[in-house]
SEVEXVEX-427642 format. One record per atom (N, C-alpha, C, O, CB): residue number from 1; residue in one letter; atom name; z negated, y negated, x. Coordinates in nm, 3 decimals. Each point is the difference from the previous one (the first is absolute). Glycine has a CB too. Layout:
N
resi->NUM; resn->A; name->CA; Z->Z; Y->Y; X->X
...
This chain:
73
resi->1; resn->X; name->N; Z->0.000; Y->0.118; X->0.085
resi->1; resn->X; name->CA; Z->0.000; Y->-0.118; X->-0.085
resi->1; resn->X; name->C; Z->0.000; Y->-0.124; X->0.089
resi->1; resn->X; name->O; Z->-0.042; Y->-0.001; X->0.116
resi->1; resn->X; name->CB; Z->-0.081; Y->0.125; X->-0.301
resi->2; resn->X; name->N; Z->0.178; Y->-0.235; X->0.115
resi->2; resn->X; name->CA; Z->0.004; Y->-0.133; X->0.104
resi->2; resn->X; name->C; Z->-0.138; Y->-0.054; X->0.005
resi->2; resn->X; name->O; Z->-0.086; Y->0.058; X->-0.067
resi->2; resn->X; name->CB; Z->0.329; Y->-0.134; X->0.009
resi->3; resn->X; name->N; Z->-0.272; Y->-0.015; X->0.121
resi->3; resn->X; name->CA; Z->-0.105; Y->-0.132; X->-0.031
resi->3; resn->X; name->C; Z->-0.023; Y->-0.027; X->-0.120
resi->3; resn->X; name->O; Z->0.092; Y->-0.044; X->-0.069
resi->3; resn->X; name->CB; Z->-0.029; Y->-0.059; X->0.234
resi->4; resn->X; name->N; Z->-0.189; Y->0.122; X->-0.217
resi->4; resn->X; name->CA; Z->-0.031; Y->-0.038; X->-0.093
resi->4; resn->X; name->C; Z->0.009; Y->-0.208; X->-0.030
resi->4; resn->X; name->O; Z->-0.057; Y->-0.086; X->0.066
resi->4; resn->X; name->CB; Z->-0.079; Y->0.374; X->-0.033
resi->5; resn->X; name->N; Z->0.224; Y->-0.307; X->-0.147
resi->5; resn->X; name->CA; Z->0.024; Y->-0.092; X->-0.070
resi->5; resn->X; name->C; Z->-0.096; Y->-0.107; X->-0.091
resi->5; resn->X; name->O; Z->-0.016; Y->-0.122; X->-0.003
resi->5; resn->X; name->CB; Z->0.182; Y->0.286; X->0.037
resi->6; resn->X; name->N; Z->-0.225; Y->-0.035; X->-0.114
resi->6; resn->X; name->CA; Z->-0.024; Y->-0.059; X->-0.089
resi->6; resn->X; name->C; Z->0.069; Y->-0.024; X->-0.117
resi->6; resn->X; name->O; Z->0.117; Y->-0.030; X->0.019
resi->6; resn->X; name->CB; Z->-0.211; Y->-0.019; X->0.137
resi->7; resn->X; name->N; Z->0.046; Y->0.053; X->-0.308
resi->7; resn->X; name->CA; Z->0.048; Y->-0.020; X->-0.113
resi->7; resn->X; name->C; Z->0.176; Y->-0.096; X->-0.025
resi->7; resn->X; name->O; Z->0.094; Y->0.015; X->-0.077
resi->7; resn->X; name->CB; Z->-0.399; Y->0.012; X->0.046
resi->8; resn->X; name->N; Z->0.286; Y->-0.086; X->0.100
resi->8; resn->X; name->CA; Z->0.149; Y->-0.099; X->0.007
resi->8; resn->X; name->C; Z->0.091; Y->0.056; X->0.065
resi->8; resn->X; name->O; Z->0.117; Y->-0.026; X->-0.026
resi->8; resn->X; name->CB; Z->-0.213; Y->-0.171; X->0.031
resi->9; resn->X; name->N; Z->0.072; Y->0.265; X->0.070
resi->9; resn->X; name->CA; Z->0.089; Y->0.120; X->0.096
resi->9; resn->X; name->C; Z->-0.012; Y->0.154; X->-0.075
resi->9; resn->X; name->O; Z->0.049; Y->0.088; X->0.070
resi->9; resn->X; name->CB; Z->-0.120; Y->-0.224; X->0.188
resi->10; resn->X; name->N; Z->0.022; Y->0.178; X->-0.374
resi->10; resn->X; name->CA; Z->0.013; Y->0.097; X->-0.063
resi->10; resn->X; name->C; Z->0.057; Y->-0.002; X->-0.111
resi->10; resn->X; name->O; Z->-0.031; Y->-0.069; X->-0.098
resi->10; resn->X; name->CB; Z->-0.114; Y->0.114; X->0.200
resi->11; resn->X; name->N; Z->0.283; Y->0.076; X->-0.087
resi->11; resn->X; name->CA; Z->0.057; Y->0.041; X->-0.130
resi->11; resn->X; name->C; Z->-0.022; Y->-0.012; X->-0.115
resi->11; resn->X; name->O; Z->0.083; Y->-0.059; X->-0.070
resi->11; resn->X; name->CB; Z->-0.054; Y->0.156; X->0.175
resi->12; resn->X; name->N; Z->-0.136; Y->-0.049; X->-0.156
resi->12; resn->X; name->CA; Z->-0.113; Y->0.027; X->-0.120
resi->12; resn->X; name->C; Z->-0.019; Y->-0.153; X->-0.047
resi->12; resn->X; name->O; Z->0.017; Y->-0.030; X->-0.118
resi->12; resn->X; name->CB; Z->-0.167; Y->0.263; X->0.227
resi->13; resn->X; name->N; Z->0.112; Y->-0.331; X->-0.011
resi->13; resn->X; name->CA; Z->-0.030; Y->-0.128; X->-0.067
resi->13; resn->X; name->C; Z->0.114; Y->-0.097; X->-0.074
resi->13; resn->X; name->O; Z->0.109; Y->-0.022; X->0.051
resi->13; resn->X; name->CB; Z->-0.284; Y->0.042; X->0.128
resi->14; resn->X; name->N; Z->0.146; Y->-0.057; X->-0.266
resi->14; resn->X; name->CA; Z->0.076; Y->-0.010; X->-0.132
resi->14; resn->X; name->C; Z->0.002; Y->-0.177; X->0.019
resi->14; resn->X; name->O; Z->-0.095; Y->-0.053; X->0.058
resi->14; resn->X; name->CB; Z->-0.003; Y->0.309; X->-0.241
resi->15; resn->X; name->N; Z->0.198; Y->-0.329; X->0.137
resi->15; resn->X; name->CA; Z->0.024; Y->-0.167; X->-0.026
resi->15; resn->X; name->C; Z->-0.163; Y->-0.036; X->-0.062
resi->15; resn->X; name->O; Z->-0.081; Y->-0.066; X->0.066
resi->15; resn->X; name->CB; Z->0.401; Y->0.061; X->-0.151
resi->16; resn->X; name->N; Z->-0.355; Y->0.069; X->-0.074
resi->16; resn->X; name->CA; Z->-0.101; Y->-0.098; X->-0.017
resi->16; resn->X; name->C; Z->-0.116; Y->-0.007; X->0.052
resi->16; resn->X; name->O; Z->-0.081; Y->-0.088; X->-0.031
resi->16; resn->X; name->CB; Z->0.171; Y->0.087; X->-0.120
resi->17; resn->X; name->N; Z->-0.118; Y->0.127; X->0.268
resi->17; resn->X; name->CA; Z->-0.114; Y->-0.017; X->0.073
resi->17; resn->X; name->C; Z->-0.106; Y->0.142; X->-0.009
resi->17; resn->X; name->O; Z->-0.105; Y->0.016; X->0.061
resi->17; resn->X; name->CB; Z->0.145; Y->-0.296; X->-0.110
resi->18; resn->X; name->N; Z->0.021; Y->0.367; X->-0.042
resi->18; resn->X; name->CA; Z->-0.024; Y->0.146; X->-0.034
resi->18; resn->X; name->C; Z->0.042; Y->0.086; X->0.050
resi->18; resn->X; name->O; Z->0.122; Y->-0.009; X->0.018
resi->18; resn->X; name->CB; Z->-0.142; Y->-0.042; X->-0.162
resi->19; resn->X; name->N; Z->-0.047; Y->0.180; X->0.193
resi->19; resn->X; name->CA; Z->0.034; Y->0.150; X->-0.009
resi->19; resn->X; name->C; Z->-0.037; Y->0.095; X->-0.041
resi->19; resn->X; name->O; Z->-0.113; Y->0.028; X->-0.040
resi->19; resn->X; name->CB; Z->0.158; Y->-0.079; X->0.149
resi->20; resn->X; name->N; Z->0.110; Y->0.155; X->-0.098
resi->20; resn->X; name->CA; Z->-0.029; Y->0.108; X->-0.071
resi->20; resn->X; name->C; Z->-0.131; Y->0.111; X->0.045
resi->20; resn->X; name->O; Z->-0.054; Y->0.087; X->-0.068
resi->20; resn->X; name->CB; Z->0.312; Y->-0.135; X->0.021
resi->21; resn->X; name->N; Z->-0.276; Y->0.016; X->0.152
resi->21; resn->X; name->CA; Z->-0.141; Y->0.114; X->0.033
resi->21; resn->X; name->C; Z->-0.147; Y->-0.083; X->-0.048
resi->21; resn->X; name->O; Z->-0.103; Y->0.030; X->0.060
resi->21; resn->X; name->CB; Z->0.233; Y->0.094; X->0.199
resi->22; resn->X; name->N; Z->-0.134; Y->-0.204; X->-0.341
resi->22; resn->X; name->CA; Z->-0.092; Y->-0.097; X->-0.015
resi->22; resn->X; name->C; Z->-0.016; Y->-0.009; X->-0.170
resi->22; resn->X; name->O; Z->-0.099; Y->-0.038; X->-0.063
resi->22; resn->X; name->CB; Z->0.166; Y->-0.094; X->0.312
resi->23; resn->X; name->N; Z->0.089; Y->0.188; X->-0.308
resi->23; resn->X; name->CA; Z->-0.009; Y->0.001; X->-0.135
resi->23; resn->X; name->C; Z->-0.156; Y->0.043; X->-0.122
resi->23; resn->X; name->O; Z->-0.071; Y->0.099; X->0.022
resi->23; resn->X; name->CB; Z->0.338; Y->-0.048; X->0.088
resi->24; resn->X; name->N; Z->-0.284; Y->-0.114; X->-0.189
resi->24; resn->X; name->CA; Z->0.022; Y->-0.160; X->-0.071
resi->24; resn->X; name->C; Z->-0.050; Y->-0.074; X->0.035
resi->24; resn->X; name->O; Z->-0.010; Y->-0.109; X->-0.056
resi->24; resn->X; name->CB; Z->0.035; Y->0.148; X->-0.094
resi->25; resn->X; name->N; Z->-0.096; Y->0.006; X->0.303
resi->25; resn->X; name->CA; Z->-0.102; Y->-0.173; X->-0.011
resi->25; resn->X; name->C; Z->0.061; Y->-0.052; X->0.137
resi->25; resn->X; name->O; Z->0.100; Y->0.046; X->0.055
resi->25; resn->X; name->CB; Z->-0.393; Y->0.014; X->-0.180
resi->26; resn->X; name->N; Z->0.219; Y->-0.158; X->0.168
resi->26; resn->X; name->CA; Z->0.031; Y->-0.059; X->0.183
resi->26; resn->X; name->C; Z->-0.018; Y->0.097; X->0.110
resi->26; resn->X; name->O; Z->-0.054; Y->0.111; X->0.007
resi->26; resn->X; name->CB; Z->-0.041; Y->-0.335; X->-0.061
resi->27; resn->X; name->N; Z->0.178; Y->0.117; X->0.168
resi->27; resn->X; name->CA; Z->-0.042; Y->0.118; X->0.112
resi->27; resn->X; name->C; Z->-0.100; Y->-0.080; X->0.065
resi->27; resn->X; name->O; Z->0.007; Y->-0.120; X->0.024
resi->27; resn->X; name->CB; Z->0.220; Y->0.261; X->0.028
resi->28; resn->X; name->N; Z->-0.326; Y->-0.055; X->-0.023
resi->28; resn->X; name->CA; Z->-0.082; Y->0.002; X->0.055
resi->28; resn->X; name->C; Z->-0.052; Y->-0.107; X->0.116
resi->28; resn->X; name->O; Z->0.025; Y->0.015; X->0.120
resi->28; resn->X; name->CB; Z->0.044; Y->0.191; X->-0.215
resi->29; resn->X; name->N; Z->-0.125; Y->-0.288; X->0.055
resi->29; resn->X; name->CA; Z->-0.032; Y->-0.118; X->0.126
resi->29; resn->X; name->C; Z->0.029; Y->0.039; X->0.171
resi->29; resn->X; name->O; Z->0.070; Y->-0.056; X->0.083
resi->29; resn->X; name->CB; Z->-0.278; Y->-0.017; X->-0.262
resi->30; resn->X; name->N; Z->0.121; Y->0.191; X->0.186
resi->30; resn->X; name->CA; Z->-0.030; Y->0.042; X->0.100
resi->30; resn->X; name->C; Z->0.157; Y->0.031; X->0.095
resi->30; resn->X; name->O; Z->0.016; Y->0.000; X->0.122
resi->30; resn->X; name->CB; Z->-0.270; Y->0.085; X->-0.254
resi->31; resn->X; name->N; Z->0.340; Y->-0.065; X->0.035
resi->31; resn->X; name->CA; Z->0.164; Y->0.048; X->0.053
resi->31; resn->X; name->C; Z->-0.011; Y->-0.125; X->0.012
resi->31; resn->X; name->O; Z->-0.070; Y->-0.035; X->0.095
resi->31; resn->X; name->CB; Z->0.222; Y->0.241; X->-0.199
resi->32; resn->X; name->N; Z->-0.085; Y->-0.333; X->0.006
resi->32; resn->X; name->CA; Z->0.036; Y->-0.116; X->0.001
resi->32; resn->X; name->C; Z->0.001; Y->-0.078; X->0.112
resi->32; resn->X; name->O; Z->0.096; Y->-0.050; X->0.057
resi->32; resn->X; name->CB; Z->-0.151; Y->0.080; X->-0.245
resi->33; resn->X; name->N; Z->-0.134; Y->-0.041; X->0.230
resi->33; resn->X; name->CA; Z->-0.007; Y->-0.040; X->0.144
resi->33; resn->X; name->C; Z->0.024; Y->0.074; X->0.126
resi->33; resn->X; name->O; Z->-0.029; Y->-0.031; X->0.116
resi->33; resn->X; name->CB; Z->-0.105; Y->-0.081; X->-0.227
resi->34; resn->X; name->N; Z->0.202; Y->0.230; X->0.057
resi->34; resn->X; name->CA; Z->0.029; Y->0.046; X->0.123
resi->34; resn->X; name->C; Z->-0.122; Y->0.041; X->0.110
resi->34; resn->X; name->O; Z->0.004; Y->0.014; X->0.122
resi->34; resn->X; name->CB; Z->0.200; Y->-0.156; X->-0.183
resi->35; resn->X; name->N; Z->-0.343; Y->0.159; X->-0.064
resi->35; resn->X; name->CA; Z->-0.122; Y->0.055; X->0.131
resi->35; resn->X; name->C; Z->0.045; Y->0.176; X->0.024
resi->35; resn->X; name->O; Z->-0.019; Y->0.050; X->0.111
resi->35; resn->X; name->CB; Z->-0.248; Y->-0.238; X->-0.215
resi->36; resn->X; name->N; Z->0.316; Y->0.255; X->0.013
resi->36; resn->X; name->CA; Z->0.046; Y->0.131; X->-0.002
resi->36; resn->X; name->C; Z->0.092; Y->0.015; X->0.010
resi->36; resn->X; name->O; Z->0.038; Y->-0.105; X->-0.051
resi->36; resn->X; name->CB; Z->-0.146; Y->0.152; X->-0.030
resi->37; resn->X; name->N; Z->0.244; Y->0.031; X->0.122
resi->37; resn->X; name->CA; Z->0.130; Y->0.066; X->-0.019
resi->37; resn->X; name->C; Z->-0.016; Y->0.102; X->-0.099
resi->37; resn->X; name->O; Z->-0.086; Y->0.087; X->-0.018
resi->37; resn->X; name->CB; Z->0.158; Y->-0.131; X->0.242
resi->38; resn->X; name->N; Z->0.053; Y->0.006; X->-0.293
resi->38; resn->X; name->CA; Z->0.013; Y->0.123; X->-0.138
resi->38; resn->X; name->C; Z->0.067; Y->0.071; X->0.050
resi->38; resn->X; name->O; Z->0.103; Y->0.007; X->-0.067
resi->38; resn->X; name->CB; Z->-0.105; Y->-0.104; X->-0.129
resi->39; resn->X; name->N; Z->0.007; Y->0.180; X->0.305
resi->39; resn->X; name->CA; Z->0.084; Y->0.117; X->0.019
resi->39; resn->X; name->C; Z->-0.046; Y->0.163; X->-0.016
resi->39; resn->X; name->O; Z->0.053; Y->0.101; X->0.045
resi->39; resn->X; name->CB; Z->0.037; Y->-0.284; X->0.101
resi->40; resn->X; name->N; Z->-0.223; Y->0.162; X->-0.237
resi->40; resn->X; name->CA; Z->-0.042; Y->0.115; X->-0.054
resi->40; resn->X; name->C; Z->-0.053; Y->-0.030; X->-0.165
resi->40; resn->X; name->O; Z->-0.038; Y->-0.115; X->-0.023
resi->40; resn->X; name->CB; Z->-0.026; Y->0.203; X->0.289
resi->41; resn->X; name->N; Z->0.063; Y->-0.021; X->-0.342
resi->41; resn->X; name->CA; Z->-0.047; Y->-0.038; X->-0.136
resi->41; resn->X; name->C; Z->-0.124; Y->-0.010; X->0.032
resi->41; resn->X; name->O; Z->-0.053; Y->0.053; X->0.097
resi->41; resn->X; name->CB; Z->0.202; Y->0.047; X->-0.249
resi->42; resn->X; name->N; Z->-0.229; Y->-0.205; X->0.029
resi->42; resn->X; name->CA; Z->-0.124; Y->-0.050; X->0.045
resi->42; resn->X; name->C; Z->-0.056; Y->0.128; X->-0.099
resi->42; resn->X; name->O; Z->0.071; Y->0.083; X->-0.057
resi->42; resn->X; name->CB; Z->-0.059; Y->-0.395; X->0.125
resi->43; resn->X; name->N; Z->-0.145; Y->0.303; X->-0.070
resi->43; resn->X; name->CA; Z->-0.116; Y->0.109; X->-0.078
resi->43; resn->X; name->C; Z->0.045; Y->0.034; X->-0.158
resi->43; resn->X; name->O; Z->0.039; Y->0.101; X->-0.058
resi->43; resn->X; name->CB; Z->-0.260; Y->-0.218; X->0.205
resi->44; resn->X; name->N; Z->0.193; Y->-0.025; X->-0.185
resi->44; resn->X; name->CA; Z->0.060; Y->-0.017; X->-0.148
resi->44; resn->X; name->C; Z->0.135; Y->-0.042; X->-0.049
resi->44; resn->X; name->O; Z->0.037; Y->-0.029; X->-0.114
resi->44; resn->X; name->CB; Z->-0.242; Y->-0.017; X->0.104
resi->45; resn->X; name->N; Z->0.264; Y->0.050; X->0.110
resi->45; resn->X; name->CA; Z->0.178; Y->-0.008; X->-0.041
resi->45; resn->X; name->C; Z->0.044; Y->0.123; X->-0.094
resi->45; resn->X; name->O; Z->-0.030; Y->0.114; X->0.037
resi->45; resn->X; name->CB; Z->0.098; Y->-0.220; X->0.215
resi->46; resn->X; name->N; Z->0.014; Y->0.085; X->-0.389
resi->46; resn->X; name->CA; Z->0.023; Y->0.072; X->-0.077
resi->46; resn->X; name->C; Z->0.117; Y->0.042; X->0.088
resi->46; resn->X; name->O; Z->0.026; Y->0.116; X->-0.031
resi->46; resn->X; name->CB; Z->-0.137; Y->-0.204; X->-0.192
resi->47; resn->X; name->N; Z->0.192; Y->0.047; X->0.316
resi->47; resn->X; name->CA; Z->0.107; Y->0.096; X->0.044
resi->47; resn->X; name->C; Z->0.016; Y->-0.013; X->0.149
resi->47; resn->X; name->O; Z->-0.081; Y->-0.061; X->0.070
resi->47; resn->X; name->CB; Z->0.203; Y->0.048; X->-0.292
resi->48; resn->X; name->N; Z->-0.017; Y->0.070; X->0.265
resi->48; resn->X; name->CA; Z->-0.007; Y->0.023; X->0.122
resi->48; resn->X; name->C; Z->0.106; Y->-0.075; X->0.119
resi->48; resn->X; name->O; Z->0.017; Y->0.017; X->0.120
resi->48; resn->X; name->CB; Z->-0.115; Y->0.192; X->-0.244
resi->49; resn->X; name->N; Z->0.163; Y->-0.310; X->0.013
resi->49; resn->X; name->CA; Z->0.068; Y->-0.150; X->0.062
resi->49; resn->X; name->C; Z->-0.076; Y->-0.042; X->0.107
resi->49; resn->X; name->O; Z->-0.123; Y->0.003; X->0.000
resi->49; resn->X; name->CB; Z->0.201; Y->-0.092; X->-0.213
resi->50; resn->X; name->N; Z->0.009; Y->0.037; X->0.331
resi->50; resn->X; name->CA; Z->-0.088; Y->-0.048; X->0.081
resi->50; resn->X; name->C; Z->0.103; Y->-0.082; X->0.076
resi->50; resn->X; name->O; Z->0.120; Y->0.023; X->-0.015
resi->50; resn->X; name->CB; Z->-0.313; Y->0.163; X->0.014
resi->51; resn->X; name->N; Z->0.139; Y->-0.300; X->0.102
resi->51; resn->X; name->CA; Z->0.125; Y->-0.096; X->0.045
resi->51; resn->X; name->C; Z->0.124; Y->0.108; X->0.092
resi->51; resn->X; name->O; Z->-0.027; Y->0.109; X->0.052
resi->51; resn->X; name->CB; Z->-0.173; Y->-0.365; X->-0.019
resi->52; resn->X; name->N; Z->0.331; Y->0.193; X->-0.035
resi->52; resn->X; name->CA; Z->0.105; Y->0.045; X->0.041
resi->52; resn->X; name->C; Z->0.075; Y->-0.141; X->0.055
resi->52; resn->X; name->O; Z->0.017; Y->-0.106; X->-0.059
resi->52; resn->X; name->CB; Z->-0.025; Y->0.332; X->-0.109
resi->53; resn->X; name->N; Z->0.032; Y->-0.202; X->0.251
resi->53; resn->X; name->CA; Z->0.041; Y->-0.109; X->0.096
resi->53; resn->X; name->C; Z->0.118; Y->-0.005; X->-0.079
resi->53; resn->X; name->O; Z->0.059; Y->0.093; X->-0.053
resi->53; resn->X; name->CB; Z->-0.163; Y->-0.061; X->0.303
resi->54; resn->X; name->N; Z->0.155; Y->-0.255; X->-0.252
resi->54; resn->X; name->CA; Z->0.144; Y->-0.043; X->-0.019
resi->54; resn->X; name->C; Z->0.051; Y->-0.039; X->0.103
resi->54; resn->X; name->O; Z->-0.053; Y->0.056; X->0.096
resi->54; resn->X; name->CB; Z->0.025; Y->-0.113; X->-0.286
resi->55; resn->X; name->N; Z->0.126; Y->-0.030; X->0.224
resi->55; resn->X; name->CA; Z->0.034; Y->-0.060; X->0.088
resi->55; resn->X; name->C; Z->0.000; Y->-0.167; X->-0.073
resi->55; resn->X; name->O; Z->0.031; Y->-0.095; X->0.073
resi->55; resn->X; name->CB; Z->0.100; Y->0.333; X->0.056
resi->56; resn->X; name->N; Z->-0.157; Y->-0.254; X->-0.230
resi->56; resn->X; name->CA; Z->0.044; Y->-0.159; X->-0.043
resi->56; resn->X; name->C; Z->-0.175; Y->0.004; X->-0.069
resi->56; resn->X; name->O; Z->-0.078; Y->0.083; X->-0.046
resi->56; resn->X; name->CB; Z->0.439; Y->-0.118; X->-0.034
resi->57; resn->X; name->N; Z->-0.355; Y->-0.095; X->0.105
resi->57; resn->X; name->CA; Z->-0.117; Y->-0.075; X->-0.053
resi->57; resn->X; name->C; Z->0.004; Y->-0.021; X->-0.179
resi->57; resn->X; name->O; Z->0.096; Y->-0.047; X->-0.061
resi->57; resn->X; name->CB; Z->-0.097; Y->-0.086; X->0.322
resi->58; resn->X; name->N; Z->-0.094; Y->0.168; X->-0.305
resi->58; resn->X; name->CA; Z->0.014; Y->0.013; X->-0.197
resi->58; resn->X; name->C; Z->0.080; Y->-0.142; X->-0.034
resi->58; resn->X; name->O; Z->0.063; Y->-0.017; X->-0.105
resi->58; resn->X; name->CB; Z->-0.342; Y->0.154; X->0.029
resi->59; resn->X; name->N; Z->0.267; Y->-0.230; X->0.174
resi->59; resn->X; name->CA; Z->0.091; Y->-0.110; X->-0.060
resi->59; resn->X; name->C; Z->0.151; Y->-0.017; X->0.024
resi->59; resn->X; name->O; Z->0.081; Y->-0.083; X->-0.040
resi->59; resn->X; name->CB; Z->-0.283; Y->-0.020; X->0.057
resi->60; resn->X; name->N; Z->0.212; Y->0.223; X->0.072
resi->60; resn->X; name->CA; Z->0.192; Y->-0.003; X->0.023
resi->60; resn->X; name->C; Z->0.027; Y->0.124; X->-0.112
resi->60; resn->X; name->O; Z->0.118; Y->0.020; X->-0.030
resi->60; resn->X; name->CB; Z->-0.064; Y->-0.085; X->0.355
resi->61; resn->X; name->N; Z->-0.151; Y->0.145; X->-0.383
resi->61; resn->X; name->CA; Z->0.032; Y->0.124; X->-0.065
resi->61; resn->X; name->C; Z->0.096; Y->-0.059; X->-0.137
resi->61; resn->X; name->O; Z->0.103; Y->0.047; X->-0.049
resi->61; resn->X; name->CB; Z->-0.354; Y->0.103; X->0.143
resi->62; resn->X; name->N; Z->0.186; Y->-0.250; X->-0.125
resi->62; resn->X; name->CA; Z->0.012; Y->-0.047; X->-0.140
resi->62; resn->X; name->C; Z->0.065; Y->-0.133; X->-0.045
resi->62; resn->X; name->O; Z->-0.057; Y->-0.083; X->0.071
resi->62; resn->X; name->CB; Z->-0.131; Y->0.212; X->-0.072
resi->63; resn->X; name->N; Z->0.272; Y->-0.192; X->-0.074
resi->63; resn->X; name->CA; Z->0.063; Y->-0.103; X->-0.007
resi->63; resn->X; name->C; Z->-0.116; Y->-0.085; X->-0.080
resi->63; resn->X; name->O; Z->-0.086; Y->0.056; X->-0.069
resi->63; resn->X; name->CB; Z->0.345; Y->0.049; X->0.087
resi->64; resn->X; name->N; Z->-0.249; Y->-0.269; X->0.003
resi->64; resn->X; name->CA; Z->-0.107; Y->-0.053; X->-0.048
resi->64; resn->X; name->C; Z->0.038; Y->0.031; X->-0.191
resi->64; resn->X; name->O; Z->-0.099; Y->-0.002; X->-0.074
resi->64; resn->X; name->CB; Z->0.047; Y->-0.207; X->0.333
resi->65; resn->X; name->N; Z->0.152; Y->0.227; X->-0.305
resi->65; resn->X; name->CA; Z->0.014; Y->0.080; X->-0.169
resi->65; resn->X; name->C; Z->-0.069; Y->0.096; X->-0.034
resi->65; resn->X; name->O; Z->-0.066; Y->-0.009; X->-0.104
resi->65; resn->X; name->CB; Z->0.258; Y->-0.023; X->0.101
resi->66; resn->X; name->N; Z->-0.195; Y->0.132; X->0.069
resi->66; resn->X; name->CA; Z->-0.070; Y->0.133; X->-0.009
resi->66; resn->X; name->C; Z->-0.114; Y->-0.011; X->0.051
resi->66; resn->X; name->O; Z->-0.066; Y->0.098; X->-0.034
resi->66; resn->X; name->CB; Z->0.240; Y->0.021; X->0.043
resi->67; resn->X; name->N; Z->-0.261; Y->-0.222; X->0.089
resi->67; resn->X; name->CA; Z->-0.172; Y->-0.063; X->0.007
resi->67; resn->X; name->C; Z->-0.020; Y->-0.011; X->-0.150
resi->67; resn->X; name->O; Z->-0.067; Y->0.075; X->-0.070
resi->67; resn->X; name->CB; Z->0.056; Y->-0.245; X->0.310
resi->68; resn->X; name->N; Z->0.111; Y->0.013; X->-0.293
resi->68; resn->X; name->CA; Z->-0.018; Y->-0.039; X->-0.089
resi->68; resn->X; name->C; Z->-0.079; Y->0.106; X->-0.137
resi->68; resn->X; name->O; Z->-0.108; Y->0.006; X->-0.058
resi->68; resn->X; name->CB; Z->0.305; Y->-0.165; X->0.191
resi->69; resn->X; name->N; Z->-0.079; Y->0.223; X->-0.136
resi->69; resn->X; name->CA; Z->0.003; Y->0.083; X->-0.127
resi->69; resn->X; name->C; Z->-0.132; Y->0.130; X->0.015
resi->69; resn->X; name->O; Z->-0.044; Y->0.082; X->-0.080
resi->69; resn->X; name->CB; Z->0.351; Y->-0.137; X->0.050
resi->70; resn->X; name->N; Z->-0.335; Y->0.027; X->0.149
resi->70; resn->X; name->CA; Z->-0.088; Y->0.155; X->-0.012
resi->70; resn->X; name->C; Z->-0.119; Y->-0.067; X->-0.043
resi->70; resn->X; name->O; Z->-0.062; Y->0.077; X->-0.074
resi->70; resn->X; name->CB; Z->0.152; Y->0.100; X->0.276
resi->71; resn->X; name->N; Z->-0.150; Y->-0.288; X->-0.188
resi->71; resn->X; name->CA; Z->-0.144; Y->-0.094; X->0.006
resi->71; resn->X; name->C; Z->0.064; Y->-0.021; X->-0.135
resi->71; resn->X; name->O; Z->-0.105; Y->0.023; X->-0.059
resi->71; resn->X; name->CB; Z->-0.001; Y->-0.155; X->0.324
resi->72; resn->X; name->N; Z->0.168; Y->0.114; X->-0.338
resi->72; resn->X; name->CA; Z->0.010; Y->-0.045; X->-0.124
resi->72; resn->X; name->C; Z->-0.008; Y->0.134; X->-0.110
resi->72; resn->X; name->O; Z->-0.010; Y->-0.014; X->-0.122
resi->72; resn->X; name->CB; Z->0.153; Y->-0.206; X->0.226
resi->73; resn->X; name->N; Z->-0.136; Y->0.348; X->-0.035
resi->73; resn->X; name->CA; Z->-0.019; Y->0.125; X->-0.075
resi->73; resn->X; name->C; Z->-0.163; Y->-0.044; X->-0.040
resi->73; resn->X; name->O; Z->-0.070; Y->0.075; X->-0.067
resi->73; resn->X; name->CB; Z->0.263; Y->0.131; X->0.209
């Protein structure tokens, strides 16, 4: 696996600021700030998603339309 990233550098992380290994609620502070790496499921993670390296930053992933529209879901 590469260098860990972080959430903005992972697949999984979504335009409005959500993921799917985190489903229905937030992710987890502790990821956010980056005091932990998610490259193992945490205790109480309902699944077994975990970061996967991108090469583009969540803000080249997405056109500012499709930001738009996802925060407005």
């Amino acid at each position: 696996m590469s260098d860990y990233k972080g959430c903005n550098y992972c697949q999984h992380f979504r335009a409005d600021g959500t993921c799917p290994a985190f489903e229905p609620g937030l992710i987890p502070l502790i990821i956010v700030d980056a005091q932990i790496k998610h490259t193992k499921p945490l205790i109480n993670q309902k699944n077994t998603i975990v970061y996967e390296p991108t090469e583009k930053h969540i803000m080249y992933r997405y056109s500012p339309d499709q930001v738009l529209m996802k925060l407005s879901d």
